[in-house]
N, C-alpha and C positions, 0 to 999 in steps of 0.2 A: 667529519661533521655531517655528512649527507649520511652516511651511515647511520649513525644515530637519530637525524630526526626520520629516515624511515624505519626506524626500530618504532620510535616514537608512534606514528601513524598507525604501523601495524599494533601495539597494543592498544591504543585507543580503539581501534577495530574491534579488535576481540572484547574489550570492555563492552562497548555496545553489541556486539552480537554472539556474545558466547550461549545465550538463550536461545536460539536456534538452533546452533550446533549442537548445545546438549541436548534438545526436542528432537533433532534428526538420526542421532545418532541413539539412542532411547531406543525411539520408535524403531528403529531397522532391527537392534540388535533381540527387540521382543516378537517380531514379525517373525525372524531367524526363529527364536524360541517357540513361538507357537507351529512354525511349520510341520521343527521337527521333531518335537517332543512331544505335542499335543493330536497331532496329525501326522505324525510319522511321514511324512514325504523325507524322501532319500535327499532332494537336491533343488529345497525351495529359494530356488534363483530370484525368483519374480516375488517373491515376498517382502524381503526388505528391498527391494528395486522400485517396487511400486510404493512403499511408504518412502522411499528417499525423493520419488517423483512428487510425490501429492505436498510433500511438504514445502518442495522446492519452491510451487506454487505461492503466489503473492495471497494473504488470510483474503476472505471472502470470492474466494474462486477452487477450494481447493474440494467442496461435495463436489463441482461439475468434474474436474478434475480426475478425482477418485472415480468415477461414473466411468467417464472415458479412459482410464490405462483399463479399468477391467475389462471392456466392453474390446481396446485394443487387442490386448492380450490372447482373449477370445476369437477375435479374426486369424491373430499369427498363428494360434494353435489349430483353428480347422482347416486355413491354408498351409498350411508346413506337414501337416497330416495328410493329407491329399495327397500334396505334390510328393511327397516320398516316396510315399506307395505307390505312385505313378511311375515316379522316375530313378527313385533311389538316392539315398543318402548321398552329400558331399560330392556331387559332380557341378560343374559349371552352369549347366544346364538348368538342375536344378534349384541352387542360385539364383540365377537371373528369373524364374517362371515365379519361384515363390515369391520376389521383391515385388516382381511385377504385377502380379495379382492382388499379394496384398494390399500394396498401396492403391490399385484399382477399385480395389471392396472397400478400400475404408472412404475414398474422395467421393464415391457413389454414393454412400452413405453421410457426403455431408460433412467427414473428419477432417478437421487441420491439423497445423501446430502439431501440440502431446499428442493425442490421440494418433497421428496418421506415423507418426515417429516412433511410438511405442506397440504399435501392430506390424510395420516392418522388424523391428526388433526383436520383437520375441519371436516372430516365424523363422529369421534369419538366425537369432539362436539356440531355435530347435532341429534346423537344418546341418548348420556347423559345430555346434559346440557338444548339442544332446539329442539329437536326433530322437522321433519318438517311436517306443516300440508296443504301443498300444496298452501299457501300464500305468503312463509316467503323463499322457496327454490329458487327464484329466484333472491331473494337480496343479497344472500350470495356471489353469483358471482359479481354481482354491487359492494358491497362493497368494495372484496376483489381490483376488476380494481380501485376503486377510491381511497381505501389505497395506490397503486401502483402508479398511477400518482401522485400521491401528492408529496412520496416520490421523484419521478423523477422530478418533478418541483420544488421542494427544494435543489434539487442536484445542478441543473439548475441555481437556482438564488446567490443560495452561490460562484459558480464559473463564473458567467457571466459577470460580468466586466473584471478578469482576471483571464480566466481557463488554463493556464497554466504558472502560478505561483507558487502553491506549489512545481511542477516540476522543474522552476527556483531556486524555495530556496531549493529543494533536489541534482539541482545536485552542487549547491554553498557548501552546505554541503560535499557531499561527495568529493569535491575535495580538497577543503580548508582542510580539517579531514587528508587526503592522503597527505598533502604537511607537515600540522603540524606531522605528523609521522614520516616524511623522517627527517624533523629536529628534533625533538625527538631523532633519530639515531646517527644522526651526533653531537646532542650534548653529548650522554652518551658515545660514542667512542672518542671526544676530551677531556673529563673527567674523561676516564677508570671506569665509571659511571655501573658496573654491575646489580643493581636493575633497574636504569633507562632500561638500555637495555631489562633486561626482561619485564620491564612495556607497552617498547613499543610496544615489540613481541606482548604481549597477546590484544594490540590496534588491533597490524595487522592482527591478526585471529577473530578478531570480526567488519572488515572490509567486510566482505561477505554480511551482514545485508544489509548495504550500496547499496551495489550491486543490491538487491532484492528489496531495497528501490527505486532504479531507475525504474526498472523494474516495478515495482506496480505503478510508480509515469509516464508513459508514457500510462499506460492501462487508466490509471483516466485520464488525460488529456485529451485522446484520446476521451473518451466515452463525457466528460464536452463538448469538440470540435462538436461530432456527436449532442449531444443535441440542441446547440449552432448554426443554419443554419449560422446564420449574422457569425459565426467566422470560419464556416470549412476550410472558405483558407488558414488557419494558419497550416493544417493537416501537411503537407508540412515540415512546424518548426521538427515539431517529430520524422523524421526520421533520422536527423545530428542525437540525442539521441539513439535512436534507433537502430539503427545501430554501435555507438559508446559503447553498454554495451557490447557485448564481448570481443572487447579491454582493455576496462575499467576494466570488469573481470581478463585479463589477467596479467595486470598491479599492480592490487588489489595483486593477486598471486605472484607474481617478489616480488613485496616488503615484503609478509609477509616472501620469501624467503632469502630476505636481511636482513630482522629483526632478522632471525635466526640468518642468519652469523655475525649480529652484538653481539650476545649474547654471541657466539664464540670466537670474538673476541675479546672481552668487561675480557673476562677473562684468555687472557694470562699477562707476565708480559713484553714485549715491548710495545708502546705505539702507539698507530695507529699512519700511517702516516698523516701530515695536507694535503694530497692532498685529503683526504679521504671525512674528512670533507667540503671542499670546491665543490669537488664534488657531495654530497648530498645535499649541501644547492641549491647548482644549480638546482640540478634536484628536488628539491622542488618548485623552484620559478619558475619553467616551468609546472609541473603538476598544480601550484594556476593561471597562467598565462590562462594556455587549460582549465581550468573549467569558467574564464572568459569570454573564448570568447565562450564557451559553450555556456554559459545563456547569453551572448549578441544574440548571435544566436536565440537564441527561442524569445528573445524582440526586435527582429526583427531589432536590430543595430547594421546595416550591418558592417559598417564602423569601432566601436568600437571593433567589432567581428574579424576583418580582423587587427586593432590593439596588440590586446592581443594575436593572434594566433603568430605573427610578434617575440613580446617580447618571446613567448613560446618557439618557434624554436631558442633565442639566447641565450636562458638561458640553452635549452636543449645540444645544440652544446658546450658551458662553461663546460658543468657538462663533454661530450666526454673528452673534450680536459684535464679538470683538472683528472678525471680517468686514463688515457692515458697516465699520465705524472709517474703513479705508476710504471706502468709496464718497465722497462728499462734492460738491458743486465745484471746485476747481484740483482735488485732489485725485490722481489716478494712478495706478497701480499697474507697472508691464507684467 
């Protein structure tokens, strides 16, 4: 039985992300192709190395990315050239001076992460693996640029009809997520529903994801957008988003704040009041309402946008007014 549901898992997996792996593996194997057919290099390693790199990168990080393996590569290759000449292929010695150095050149320079990992690496694979003998040193850099572009032009075509869509269906996600929450609430408090209520708490603290999922989901756009000349006028779209995730943070917070009190309240023995619940379902259907007109906003209808935002503001005003109605001269709400 354990067998199968991680059979299970694992294709759900690849349902969701077999679009990557066929992106990665694309790219490498035309990287390969241009090395060696187009540029004849004998033994373009760092070709599809460096587009397996740049891709691996999370979308809107992967031009810095692409900058830094070449920029690496280029350190390995004029320290691993050096030090041979100096000391000769495949000694110990040699080893340790080239690791050292490079990684020296590249921290002086500011490199972390990829960058300071992938300039160790290529020096130390032209040390051991292909040492250079003054032919072959100058392709490593070619390659390593033509792994990079490739990856950035596959970036490019995967999102060029519409590069900011996944962002559309990220913030559909998260808003739709935050509305079914808030009803979640409202219905374990008109049900005196204690597991629900904590089910839904431990929703709302793994709401933050969400959060960061926007955040990541406007860096990508953004970079899809800069690659994109024919669509940068869209830049413009990104910053309603943009600007709306601290809010949206804030809002994230409120509620997992409520979710507490509804766990609280979920287990005394009076029975919530129903203004409670009507109150919530409201200001659920105002938050699914504002993620609407969100993502109308970025698909640039205007109109639909100016719709949904309409209905947000009267469902949010419902949810005031039904709240509002709790609080009275001898009624009180824990």
């Amino acid at each position: 039985m354990v067998r199968f549901s991680g059979l299970r898992t694992a294709g759900g997996r690849l349902r969701h992300g077999w679009r990557p792996v066929l992106e990665a593996t694309v790219a490498a194997t035309v990287a390969w192709l241009l090395a060696t057919r187009w540029l004849g290099h004998p033994q373009p390693f760092f070709a599809p190395a460096a587009a397996l790199i740049v891709l691996g990168q999370a979308r809107g990080q992967r031009i810095r990315r692409a900058v830094e393996v070449i920029l690496g590569v280029a350190a390995g290759v004029l320290v691993a050239d050096l030090v041979v000449q100096a000391l000769g292929p495949g000694s110990t010695w040699t080893v340790f001076t080239v690791i050292l150095l490079t990684v020296l050149l590249a921290v002086a320079f500011g490199a972390t992460g990829v960058t300071l990992v992938q300039a160790a690496v290529s020096a130390l694979y032209l040390v051991v693996v292909a040492p250079p003998d003054g032919s072959l040193v100058p392709f490593r850099f070619v390659d390593a640029l033509v792994g990079g572009a490739v990856a950035l032009a596959a970036s490019l075509l995967v999102d060029a009809r519409h590069p900011l869509a996944p962002l559309v269906a990220e913030v559909r996600r998260t808003f739709d997520e935050l509305s079914g929450l808030l009803g979640g609430i409202a219905d374990a408090l008109e049900d005196r529903d204690e597991p629900a209520a904590v089910a839904a708490l431990r929703q709302a603290r793994g709401m933050d994801a969400r959060v960061d999922g926007l955040r990541d989901g406007v860096l990508a756009a953004g970079e899809a957008l800069r690659l994109n000349v024919r669509r940068r006028r869209h830049m413009g779209r990104l910053r309603s988003v943009d600007e709306s995730i601290r809010q949206i943070d804030y809002a994230v917070r409120n509620v997992r704040v409520l979710a507490r009190a509804g766990v609280t309240l979920s287990r005394l023995h009076t029975p919530a009041p129903p203004e409670l619940g009507t109150a919530l379902r409201s200001l659920a259907e105002a938050v699914r309402q504002a993620g609407a007109a969100l993502a109308a906003d970025l698909n640039g209808q205007e109109e639909t946008a100016d719709r949904h935002a309409t209905r947000a503001d009267g469902s949010a005003l419902a949810a005031v007014h039904a709240a509002g109605q709790l609080f009275g001269p001898t009624q009180t709400l824990p």
